[in-house]
Backbone as JSON, one array per atom type, in Angstrom:
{
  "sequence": "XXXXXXXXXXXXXXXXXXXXXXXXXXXXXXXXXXXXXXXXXXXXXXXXXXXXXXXXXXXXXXXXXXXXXXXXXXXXXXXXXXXXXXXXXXXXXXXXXXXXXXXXXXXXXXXXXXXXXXXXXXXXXXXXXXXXXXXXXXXXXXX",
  "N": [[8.95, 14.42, -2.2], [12.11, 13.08, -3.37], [14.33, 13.9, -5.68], [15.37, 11.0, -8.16], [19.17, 10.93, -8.37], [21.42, 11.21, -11.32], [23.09, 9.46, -11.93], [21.51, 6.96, -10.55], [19.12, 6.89, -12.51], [20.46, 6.12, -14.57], [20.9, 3.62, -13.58], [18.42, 2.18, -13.6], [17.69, 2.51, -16.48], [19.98, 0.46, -16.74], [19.07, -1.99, -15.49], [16.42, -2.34, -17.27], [17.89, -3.14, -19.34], [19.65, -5.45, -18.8], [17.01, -7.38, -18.48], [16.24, -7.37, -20.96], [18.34, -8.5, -21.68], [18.28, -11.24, -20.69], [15.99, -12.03, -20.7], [14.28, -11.59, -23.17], [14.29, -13.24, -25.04], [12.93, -15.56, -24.13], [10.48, -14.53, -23.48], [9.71, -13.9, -25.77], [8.68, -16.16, -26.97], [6.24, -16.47, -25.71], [2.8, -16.82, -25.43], [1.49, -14.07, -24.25], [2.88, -12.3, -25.39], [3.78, -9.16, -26.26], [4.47, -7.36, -28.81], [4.94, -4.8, -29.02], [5.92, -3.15, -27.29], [8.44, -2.53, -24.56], [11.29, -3.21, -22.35], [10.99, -1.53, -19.88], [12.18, 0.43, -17.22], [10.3, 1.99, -14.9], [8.42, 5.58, -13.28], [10.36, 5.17, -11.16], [10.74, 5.7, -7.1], [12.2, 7.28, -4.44], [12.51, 5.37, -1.04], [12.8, 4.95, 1.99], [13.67, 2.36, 3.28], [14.93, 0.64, 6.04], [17.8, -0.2, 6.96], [18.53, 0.3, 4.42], [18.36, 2.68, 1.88], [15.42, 2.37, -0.61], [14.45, 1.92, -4.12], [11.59, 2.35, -5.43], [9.37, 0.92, -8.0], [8.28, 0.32, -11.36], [8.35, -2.15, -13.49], [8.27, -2.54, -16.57], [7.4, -5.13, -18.97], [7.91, -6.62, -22.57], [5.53, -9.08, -21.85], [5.21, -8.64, -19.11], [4.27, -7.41, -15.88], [5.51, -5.6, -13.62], [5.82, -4.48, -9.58], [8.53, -3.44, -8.51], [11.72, -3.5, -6.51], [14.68, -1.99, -5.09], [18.15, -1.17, -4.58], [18.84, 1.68, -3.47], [21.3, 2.47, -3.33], [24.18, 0.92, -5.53], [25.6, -0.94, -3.82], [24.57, -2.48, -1.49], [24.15, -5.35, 0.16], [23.93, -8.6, -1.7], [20.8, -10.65, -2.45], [20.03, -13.97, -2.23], [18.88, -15.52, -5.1], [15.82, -16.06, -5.95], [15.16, -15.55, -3.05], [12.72, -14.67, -0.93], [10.81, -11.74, 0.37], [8.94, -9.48, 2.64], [8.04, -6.84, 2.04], [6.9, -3.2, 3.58], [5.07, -0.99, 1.89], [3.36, 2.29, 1.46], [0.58, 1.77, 1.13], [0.36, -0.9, 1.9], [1.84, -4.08, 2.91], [3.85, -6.13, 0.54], [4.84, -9.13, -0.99], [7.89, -10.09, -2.21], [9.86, -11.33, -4.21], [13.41, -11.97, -4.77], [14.94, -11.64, -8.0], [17.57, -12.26, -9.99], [19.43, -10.85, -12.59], [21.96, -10.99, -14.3], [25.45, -10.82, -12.93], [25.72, -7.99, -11.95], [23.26, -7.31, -12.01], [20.47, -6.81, -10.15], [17.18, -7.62, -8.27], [14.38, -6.57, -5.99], [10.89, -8.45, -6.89], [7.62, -8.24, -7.61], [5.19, -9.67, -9.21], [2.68, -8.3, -10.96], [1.05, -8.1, -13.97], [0.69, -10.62, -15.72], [0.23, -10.73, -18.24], [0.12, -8.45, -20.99], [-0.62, -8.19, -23.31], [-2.97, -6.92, -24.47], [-2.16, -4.46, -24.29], [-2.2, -0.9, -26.05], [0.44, 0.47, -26.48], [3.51, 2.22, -25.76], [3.0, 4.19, -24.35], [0.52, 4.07, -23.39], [1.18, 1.44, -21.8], [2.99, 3.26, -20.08], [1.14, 5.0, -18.49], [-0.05, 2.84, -16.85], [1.51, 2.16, -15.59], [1.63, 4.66, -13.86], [-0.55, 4.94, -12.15], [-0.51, 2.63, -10.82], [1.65, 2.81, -9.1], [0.65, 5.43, -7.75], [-1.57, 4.27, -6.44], [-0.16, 2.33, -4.69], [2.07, 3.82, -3.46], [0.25, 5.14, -1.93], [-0.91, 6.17, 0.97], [-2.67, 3.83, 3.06], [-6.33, 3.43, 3.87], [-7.34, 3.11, 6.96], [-9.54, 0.85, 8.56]],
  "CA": [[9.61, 13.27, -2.77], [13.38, 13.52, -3.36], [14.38, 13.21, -6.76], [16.54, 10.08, -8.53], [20.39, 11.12, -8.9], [21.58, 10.84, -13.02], [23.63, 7.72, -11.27], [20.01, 6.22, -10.41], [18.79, 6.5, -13.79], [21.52, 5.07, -15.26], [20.98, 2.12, -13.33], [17.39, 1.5, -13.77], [18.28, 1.91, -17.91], [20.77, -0.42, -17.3], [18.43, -2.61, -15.0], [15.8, -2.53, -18.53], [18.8, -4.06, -20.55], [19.76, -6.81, -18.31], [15.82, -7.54, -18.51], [16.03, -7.63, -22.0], [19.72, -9.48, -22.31], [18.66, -12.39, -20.02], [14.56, -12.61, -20.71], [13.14, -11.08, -24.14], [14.34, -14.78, -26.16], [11.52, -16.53, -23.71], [9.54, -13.76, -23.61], [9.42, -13.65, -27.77], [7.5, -17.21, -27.43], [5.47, -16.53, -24.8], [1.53, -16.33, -26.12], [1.15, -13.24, -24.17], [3.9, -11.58, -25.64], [3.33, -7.74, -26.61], [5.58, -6.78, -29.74], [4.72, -2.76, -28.96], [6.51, -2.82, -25.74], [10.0, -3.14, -24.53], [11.21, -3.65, -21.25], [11.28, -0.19, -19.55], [11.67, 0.48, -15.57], [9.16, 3.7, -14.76], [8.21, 5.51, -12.28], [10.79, 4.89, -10.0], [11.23, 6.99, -6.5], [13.13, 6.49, -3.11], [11.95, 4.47, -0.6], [13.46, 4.13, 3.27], [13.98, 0.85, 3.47], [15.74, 0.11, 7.02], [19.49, 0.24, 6.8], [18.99, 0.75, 3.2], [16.95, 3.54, 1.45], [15.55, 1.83, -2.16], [14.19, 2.45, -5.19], [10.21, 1.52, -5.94], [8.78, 1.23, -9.18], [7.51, -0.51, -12.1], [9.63, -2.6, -14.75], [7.21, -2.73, -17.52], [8.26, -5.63, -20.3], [6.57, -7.48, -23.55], [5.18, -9.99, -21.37], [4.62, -8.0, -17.6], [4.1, -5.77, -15.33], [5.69, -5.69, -11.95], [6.51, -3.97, -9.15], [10.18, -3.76, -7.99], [11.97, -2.8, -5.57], [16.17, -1.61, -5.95], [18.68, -0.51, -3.47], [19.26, 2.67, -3.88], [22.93, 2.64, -3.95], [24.59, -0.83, -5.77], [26.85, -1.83, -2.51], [23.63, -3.73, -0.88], [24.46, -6.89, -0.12], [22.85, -9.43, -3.05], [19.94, -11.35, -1.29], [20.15, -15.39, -3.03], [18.19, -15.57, -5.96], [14.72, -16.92, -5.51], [14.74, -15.43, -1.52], [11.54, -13.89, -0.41], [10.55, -11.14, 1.61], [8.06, -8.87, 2.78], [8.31, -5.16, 2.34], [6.12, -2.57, 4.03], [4.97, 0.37, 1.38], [2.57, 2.88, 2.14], [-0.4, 1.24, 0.65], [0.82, -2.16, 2.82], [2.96, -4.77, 2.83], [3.84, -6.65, -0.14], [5.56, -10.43, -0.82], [8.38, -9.72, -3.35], [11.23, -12.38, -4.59], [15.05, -11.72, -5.41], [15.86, -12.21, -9.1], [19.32, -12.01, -10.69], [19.59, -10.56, -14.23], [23.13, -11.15, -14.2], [26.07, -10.67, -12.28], [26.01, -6.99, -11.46], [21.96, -6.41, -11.37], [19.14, -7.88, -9.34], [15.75, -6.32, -7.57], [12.82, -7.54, -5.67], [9.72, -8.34, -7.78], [6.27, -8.58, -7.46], [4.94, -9.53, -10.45], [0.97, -7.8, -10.9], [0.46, -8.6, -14.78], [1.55, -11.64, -16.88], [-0.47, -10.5, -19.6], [-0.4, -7.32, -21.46], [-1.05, -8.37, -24.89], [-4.03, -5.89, -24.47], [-1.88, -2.9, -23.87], [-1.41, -0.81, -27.46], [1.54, 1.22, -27.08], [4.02, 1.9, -24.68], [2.27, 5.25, -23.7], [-0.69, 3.28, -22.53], [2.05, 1.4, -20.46], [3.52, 4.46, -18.77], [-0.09, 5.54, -17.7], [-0.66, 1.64, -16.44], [2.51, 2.01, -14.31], [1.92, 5.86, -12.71], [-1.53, 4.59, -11.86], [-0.22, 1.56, -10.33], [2.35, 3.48, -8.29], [-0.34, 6.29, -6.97], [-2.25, 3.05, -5.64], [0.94, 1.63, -4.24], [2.21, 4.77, -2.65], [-0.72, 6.03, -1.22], [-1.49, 5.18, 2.21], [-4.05, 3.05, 2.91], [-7.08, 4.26, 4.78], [-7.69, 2.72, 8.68], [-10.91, 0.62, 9.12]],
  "C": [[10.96, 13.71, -3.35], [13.56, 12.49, -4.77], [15.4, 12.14, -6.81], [17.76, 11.21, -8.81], [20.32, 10.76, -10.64], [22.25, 9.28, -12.45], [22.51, 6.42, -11.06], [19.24, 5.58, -11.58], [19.32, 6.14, -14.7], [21.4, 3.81, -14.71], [19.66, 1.57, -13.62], [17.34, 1.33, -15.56], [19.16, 0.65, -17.89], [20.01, -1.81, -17.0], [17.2, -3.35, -16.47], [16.55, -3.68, -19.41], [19.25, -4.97, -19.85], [18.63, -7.14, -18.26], [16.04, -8.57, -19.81], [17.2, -8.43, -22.77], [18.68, -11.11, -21.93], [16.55, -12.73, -20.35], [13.57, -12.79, -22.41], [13.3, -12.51, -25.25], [12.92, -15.65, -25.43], [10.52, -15.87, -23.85], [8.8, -13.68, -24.93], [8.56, -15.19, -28.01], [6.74, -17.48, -26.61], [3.72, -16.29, -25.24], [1.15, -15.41, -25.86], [2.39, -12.03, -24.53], [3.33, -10.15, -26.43], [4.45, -7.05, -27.48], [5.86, -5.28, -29.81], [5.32, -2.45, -28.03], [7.89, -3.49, -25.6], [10.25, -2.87, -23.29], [11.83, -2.22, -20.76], [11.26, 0.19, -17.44], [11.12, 2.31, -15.16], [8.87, 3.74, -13.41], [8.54, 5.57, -10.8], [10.97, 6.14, -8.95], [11.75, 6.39, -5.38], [11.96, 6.44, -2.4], [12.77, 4.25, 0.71], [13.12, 2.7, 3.08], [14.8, -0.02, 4.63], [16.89, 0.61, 7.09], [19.46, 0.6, 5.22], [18.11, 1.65, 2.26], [16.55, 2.5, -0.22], [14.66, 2.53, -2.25], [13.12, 1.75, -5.49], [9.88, 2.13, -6.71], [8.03, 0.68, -9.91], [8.23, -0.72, -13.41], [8.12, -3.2, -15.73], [7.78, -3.53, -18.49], [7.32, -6.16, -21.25], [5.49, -8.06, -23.15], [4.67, -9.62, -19.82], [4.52, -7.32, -17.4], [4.44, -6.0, -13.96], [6.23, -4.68, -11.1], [7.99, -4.14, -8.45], [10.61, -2.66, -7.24], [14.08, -2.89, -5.79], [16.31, -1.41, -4.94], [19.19, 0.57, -3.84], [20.75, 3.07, -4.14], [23.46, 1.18, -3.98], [25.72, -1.19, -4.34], [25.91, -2.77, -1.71], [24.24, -5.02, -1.13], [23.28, -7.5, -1.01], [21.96, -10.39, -2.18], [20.23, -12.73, -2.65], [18.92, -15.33, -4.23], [16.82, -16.6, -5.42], [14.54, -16.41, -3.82], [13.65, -14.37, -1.72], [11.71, -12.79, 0.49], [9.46, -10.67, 1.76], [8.37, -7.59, 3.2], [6.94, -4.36, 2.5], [6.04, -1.04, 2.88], [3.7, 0.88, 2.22], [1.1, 2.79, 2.28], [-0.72, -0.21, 1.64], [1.67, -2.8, 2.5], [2.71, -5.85, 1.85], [4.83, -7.8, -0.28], [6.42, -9.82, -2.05], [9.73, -10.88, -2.85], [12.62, -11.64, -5.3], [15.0, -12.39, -6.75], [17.17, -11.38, -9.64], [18.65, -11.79, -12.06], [20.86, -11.27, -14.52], [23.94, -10.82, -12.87], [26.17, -9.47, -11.47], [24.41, -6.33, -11.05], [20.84, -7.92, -10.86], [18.11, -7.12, -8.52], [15.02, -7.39, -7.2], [11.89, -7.33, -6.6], [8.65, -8.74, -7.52], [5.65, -8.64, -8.83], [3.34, -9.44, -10.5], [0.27, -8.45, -12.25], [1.03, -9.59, -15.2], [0.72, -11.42, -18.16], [-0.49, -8.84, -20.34], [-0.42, -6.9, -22.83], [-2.03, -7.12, -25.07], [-3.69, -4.5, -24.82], [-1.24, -2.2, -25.54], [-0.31, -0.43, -27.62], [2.7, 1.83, -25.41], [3.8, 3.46, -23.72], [1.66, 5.26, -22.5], [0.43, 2.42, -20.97], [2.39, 1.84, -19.52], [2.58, 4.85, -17.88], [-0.73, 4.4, -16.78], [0.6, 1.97, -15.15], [2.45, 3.39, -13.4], [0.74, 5.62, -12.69], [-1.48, 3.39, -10.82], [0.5, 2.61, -9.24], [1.77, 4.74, -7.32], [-0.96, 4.97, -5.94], [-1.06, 2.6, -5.0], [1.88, 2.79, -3.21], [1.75, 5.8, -1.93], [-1.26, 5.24, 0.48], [-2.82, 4.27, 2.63], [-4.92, 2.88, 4.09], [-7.76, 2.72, 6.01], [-9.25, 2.52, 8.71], [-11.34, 0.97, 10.52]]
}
């Protein structure tokens, strides 16, 4: 597995804070809202992707848990907010939607939890998302 660039992880930090510019006010009256947690993207590693290699991971926030998917370098063209697709990982192929943060960031999302009131600390998080990502990047065994 070929590590992230410092350029990479600067963008998925920055990816966290457009999360938390454009969501954590709805998120803060949401009933499953999780005051121990803050919106963190983990996990992430490259990913061929066709013409474009990306970036799969797991954006962990108060309120979710999803997987996402990035282009590994920002020049990708922007897919329309709300467009669908279907990407092939190694586990199978998953439905994931285009959202916009803002102007300069956006990712596919699959969203797995809407609840993680449960979860105590954002430890427990990290171990929810490289658990998730073993299952998600593991191939998936031929009936």
């Amino acid at each position: 597995m070929q590590s992230l660039s410092p350029e990479q992880y600067a963008r998925l930090g920055e990816l966290a804070q457009a999360w938390t510019q454009r969501h954590l006010k709805a998120a803060k009256a949401s009933a499953n809202f999780n005051p121990r947690l803050a919106a963190d993207a983990l996990c992430f590693q490259r990913h061929p992707g066709g013409q474009h290699d990306m970036l799969v991971g797991v954006l962990v926030t108060p309120a979710s848990l999803a997987l996402v998917m990035l282009p590994a370098s920002p020049d990708m063209p922007r897919p329309d907010e709300g467009e669908r697709c279907r990407i092939p990982l190694p586990s199978g192929e998953y439905k994931f939607i285009a959202d916009h943060l803002d102007d300069a960031h956006w990712y596919w999302r699959r969203e797995l939890l809407d609840d993680l009131s449960d979860i105590i600390d954002r430890p427990q998080a990290s171990r929810l998302a490289q658990q998730l990502m073993e299952r998600v990047m593991t191939p998936a065994e031929s009936s």
